[in-house]
C-alpha positions as a Markdown table, in Angstrom:
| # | Residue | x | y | z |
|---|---|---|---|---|
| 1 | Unk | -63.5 | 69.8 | -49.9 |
| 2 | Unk | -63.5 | 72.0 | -52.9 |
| 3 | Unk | -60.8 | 74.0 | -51.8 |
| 4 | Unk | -58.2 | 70.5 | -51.2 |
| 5 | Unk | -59.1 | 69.3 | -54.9 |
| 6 | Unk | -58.6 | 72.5 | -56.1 |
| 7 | Unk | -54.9 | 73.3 | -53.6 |
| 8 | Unk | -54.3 | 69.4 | -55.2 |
| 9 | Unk | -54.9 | 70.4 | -58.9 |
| 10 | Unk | -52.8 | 73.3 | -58.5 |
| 11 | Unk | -49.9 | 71.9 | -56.7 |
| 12 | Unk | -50.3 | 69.0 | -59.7 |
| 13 | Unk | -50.0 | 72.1 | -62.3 |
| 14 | Unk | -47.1 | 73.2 | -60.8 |
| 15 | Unk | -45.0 | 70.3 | -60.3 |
| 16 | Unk | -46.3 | 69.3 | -64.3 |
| 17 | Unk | -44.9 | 72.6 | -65.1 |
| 18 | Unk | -41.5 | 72.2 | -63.4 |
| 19 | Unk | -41.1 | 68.5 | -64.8 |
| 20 | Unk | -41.6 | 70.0 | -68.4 |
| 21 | Unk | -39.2 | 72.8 | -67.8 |
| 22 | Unk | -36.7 | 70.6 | -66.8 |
| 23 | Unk | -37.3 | 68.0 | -69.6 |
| 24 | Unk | -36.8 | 70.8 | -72.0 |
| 25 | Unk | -34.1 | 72.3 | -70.5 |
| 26 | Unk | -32.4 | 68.2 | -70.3 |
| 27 | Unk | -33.3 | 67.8 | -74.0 |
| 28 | Unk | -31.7 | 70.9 | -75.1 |
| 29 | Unk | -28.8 | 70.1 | -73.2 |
| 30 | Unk | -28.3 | 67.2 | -74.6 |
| 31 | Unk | -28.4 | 68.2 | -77.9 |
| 32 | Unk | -24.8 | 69.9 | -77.7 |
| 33 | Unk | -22.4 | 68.4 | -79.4 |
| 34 | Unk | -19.4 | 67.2 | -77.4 |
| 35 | Unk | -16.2 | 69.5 | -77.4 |
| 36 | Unk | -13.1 | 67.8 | -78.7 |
| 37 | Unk | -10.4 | 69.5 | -76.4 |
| 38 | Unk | -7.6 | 67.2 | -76.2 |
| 39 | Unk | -5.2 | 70.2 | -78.2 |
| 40 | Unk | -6.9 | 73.0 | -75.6 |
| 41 | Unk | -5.8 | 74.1 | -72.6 |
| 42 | Unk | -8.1 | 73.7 | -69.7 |
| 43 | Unk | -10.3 | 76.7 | -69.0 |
| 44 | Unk | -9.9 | 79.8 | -66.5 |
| 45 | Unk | -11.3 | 78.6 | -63.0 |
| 46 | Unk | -14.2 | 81.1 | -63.6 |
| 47 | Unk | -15.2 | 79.7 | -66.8 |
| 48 | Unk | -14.8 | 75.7 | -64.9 |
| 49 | Unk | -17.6 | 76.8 | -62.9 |
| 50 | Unk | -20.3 | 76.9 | -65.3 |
| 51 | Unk | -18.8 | 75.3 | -67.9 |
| 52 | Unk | -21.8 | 73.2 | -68.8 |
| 53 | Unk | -24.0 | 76.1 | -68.8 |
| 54 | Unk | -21.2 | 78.3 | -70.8 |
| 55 | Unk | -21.5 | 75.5 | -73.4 |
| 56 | Unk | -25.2 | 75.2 | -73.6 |
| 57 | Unk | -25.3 | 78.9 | -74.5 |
| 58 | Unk | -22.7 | 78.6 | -77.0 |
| 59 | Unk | -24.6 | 76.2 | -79.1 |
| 60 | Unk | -27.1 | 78.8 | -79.7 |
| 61 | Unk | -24.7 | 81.8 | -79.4 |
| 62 | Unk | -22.1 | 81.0 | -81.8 |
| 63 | Unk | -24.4 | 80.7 | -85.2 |
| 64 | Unk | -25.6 | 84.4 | -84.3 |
| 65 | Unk | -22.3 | 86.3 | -84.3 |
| 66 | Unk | -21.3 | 88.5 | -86.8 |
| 67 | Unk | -17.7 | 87.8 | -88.5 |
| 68 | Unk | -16.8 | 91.3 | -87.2 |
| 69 | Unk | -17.5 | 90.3 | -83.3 |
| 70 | Unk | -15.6 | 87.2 | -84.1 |
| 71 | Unk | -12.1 | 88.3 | -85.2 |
| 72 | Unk | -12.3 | 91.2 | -83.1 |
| 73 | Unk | -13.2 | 88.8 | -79.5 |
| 74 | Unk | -10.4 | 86.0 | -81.3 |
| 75 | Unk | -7.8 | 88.7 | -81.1 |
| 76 | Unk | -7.9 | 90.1 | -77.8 |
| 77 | Unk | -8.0 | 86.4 | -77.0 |
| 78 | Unk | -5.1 | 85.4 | -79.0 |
| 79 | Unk | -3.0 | 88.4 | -77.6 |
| 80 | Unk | -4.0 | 87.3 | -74.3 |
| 81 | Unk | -2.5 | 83.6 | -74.4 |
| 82 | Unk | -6.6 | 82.0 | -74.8 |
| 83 | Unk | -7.0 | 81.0 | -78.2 |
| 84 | Unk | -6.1 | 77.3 | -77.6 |
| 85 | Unk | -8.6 | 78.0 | -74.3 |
| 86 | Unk | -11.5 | 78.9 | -75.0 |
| 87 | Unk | -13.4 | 80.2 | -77.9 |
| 88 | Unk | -14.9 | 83.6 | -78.8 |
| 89 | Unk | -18.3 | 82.1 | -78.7 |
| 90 | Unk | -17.5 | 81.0 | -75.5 |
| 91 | Unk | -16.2 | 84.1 | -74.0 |
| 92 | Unk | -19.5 | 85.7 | -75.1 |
| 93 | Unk | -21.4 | 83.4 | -73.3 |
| 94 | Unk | -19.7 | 84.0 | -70.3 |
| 95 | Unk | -20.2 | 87.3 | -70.6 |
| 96 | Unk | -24.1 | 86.8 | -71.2 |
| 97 | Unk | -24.6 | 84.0 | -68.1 |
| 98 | Unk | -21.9 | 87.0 | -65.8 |
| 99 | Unk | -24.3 | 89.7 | -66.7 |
| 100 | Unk | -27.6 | 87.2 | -65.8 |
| 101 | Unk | -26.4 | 85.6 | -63.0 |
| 102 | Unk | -25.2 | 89.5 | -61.2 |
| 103 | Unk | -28.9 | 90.5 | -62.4 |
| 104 | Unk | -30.2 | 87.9 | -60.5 |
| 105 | Unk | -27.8 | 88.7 | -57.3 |
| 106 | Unk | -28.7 | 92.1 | -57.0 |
| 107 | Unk | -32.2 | 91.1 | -57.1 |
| 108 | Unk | -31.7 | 88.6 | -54.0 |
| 109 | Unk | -29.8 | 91.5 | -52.2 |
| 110 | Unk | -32.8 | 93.7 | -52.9 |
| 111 | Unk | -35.9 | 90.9 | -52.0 |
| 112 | Unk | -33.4 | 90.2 | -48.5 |
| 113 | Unk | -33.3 | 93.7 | -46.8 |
| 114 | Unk | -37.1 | 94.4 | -48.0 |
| 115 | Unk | -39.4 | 93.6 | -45.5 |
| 116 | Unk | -42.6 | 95.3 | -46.6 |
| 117 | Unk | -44.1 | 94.7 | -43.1 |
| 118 | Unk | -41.5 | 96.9 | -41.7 |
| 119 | Unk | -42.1 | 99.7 | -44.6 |
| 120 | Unk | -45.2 | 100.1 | -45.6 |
| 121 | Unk | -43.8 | 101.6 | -48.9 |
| 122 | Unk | -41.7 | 98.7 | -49.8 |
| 123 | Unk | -39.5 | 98.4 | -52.6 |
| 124 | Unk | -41.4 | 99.6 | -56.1 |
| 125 | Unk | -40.9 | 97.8 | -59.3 |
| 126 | Unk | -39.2 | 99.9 | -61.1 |
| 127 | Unk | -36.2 | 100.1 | -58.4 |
| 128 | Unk | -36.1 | 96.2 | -58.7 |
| 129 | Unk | -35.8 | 96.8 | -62.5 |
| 130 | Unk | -33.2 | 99.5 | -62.0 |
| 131 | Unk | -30.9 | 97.6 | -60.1 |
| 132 | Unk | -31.3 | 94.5 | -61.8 |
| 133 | Unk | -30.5 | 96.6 | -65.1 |
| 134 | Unk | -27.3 | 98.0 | -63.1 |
| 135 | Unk | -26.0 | 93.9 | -61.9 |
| 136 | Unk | -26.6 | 93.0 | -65.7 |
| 137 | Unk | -24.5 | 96.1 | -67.0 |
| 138 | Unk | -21.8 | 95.0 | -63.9 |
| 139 | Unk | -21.9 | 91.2 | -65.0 |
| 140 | Unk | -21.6 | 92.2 | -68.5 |
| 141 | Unk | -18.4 | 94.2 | -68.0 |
| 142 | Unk | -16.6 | 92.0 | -65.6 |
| 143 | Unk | -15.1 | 90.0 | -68.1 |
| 144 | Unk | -13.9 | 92.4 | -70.3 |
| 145 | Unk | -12.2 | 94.0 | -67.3 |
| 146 | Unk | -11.0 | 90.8 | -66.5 |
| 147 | Unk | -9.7 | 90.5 | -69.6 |
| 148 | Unk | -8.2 | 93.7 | -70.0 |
| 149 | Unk | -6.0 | 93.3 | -67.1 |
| 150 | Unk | -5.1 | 89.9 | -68.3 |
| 151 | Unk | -3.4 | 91.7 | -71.4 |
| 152 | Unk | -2.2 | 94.5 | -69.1 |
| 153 | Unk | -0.7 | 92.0 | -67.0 |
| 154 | Unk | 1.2 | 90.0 | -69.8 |
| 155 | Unk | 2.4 | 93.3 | -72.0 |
| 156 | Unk | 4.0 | 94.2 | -68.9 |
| 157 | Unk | 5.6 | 91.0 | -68.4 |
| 158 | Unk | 6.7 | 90.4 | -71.6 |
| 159 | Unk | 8.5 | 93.7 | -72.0 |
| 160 | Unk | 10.2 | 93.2 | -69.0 |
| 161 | Unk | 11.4 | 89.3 | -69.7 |
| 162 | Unk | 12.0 | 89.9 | -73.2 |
| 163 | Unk | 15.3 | 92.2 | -73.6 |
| 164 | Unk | 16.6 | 88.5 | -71.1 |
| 165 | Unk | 15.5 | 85.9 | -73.6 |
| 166 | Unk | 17.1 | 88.2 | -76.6 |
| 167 | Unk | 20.2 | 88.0 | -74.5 |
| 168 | Unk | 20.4 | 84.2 | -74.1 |
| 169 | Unk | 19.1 | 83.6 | -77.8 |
| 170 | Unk | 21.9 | 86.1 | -79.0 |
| 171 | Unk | 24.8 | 84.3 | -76.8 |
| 172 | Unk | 24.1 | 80.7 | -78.4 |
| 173 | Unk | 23.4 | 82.0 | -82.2 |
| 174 | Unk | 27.0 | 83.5 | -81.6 |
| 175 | Unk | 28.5 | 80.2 | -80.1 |
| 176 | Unk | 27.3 | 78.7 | -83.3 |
| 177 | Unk | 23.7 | 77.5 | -82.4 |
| 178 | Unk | 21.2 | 78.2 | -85.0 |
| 179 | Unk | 18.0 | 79.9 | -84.4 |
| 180 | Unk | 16.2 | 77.3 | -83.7 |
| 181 | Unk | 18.2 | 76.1 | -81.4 |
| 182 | Unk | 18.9 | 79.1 | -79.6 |
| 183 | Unk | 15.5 | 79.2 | -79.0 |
| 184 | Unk | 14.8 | 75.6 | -77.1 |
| 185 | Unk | 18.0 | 76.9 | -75.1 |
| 186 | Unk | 16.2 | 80.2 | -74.0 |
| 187 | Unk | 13.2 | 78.1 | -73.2 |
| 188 | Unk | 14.8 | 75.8 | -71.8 |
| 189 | Unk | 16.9 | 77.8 | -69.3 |
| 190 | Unk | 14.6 | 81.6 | -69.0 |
| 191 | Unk | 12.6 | 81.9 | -66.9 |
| 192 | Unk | 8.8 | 81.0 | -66.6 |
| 193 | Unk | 6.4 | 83.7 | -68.4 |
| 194 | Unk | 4.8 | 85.2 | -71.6 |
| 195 | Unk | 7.3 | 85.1 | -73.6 |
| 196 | Unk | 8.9 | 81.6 | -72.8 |
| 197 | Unk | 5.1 | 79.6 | -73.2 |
| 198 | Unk | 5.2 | 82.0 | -77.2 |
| 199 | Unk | 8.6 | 80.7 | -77.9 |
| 200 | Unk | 7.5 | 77.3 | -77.4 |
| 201 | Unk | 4.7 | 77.9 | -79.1 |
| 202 | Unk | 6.8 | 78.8 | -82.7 |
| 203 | Unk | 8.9 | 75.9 | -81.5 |
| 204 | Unk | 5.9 | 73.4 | -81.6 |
| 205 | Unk | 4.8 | 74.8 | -85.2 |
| 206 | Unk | 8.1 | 74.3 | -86.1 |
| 207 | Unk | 8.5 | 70.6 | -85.5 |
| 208 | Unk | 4.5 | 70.5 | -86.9 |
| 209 | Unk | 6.3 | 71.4 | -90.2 |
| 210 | Unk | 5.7 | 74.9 | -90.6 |
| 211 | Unk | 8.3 | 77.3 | -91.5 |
| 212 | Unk | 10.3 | 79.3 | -89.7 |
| 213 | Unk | 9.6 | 82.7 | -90.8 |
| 214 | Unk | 5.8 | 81.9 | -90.8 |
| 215 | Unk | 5.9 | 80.7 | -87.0 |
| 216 | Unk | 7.8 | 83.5 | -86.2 |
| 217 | Unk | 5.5 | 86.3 | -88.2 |
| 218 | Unk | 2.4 | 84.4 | -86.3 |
| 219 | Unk | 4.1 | 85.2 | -83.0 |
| 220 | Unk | 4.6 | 88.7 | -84.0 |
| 221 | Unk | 0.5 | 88.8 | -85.1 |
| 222 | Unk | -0.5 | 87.0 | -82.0 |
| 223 | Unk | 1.2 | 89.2 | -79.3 |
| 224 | Unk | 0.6 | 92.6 | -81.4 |
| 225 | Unk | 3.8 | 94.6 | -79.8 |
| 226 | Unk | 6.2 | 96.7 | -81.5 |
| 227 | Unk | 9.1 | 95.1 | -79.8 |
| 228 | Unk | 8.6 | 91.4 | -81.3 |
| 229 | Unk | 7.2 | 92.6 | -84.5 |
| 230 | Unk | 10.7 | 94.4 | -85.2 |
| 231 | Unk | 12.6 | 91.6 | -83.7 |
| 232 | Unk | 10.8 | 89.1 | -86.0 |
| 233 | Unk | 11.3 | 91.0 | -89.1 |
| 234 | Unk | 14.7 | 91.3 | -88.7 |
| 235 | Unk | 15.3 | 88.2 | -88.0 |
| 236 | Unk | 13.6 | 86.9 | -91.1 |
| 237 | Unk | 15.1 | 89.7 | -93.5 |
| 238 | Unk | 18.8 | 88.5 | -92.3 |
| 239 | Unk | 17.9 | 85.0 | -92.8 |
| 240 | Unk | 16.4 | 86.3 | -96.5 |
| 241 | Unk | 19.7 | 88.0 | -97.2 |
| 242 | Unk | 22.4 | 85.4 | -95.8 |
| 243 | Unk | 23.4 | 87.8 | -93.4 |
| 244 | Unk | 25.1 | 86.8 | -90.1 |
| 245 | Unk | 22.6 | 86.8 | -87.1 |
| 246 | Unk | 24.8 | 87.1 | -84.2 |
| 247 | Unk | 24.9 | 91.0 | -85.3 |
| 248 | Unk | 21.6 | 91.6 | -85.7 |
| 249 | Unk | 20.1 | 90.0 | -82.3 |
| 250 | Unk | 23.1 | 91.9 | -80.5 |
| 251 | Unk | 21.9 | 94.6 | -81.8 |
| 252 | Unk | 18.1 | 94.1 | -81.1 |
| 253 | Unk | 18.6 | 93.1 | -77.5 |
| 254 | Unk | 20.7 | 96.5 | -76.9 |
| 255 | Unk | 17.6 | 98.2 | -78.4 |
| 256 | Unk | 15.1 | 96.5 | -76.3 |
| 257 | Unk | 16.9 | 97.1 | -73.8 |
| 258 | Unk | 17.4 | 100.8 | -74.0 |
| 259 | Unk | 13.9 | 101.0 | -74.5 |
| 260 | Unk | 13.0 | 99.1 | -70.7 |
| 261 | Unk | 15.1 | 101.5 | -69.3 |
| 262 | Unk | 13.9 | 104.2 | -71.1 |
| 263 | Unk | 9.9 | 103.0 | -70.0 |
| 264 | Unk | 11.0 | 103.1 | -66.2 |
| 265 | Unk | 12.4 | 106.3 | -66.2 |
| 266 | Unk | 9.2 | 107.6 | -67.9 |
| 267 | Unk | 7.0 | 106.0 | -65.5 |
| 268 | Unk | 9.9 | 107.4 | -62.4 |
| 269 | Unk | 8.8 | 111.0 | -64.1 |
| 270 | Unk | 5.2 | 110.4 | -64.2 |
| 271 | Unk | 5.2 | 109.4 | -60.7 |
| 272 | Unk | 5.3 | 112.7 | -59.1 |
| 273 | Unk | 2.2 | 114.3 | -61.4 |
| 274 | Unk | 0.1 | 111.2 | -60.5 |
| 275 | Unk | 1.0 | 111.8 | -56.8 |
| 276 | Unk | -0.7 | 115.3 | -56.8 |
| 277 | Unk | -4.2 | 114.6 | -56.8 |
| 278 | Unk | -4.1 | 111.9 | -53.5 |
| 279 | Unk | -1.5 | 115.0 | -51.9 |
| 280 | Unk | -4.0 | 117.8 | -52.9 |
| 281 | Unk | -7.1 | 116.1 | -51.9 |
| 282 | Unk | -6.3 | 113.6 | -49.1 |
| 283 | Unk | -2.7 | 114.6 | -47.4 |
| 284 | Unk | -3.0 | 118.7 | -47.2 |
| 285 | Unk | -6.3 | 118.5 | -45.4 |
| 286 | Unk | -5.2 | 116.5 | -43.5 |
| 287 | Unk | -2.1 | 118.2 | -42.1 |
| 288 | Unk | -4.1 | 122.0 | -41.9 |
| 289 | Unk | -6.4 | 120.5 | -40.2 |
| 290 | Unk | -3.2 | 118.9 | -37.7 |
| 291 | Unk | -2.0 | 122.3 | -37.8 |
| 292 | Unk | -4.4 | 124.8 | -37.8 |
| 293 | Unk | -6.9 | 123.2 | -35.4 |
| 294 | Unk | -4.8 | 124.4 | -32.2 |
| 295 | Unk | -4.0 | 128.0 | -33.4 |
| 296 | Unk | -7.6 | 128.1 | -34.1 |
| 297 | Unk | -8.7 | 126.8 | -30.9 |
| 298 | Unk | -6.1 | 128.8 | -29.3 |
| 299 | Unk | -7.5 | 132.1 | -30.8 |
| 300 | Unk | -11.3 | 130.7 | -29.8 |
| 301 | Unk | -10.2 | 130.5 | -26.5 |
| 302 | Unk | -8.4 | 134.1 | -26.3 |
| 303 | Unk | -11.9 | 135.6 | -27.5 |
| 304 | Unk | -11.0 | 136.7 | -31.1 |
């Protein structure tokens, strides 16, 4: 009798316990403020996921960043197209629930294939802390490397797309657009891409009543290459001076050109040097061991 009052009380305890958790947890949820997005873009599909979670965290996270962390998140996002996606706050966040919720996966993966009835050793607490350390460290890095090839991935598309859209922007200044103009006609017939979503972007500030050599210097800033930085400032310095811009875009889409070709034939040359390694280590062993194997055997067989 003594043992069912006391399997009641605890059971009672436990289910207490779990109904306060999840008040808390309820209350502090609904103490975050509701996100105006209606100017964002809707989130990565990643970030969808746990989006309520990735906000909860934020509320708490974003006070405790340093101004430093901040700008230094904002422009890797910015130069990845995300600024008007999510927030630096929220990218750290992510980064925080990735590196718990891998912690916690390892630790599953661990607790499934350890049967201590099996093994009488059993799996010790400090390899349980040690791989839960190692799933943290992997969740916390997975979106940066995400991220990282997310810039990868545009820088390469935008210096491939770009020399095209200087073309077409070139082509209607010189029919007697003006530069404006010449830009809603390369975004309007180029193709999809990096460079086509950033011209529409200075073309949106423009008709928000910003200038034109402002929008156009905030495109340079936001993307961070060489190639649109000196495209912008000349563009601005021959509107400055007067000067005729048919000229001056002819000759910035020759350069840009000149310098796509001169990036594939540097990575046609590099592509030998990077072959060696897999040829050295992989291939050659390979094909002595095709070759040499019967000579070998041969000689085995002959009593040498």
């Amino acid at each position: 009798m003594n043992n069912q009052i006391f399997i009641i009380l605890f059971a009672t305890a436990i289910g207490l316990s779990c109904a306060l958790i999840a008040w808390l947890f309820s209350h502090s949820v609904s103490k975050v403020p509701e996100e105006d997005r209606f100017y964002k873009d809707p989130p990565p599909l990643g970030f969808r996921l746990v989006w309520p979670l990735i906000r909860w965290v934020t509320h708490f996270l974003e006070p405790l960043l340093s101004y430093k962390i901040y700008q230094t998140v904002l422009a890797k996002l910015r130069k990845a197209g995300l600024d008007y996606t999510i927030s630096p706050a929220q990218y750290m966040s992510a980064r925080i629930l990735s590196a718990i919720f891998t912690a916690l996966l390892f630790l599953w993966g661990v607790s499934s294939f350890d049967h201590p009835g099996r093994n009488s050793n059993g799996t010790s607490l400090s390899t349980y802390l040690q791989l839960m350390t190692m799933g943290a460290l992997l969740g916390w890095a997975y979106p940066a490397i995400w991220l990282n090839d997310l810039l990868k991935k545009r820088r390469s598309e935008l210096l491939k797309t770009f020399p095209f859209y200087l073309d077409i922007i070139t082509l209607c200044v010189e029919a007697g657009l003006n530069m404006q103009g010449a830009m809603t006609q390369a975004v309007a017939k180029g193709p999809k891409g990096v460079i086509r979503l950033e011209f529409q972007r200075v073309l949106r500030d423009i008709r928000a009543g910003k200038g034109r050599s402002e929008s156009l210097r905030a495109l340079a800033e936001r993307l961070g290459e060489p190639a649109v930085t000196n495209f912008t400032i000349a563009v601005i310095q021959a509107e400055s001076m007067g000067m005729n811009l048919g000229p001056v875009l002819r000759a910035q889409a020759d350069q840009r050109r000149s310098e796509r070709f001169l990036r594939a034939e540097k990575l046609a040359m590099e592509a030998p040097v990077k072959m060696l390694f897999p040829l050295i280590a992989f291939i050659f062993p390979c094909t002595f061991v095709v070759i040499f194997f019967p000579i070998a055997m041969k000689f085995m067989h002959s009593g040498f």
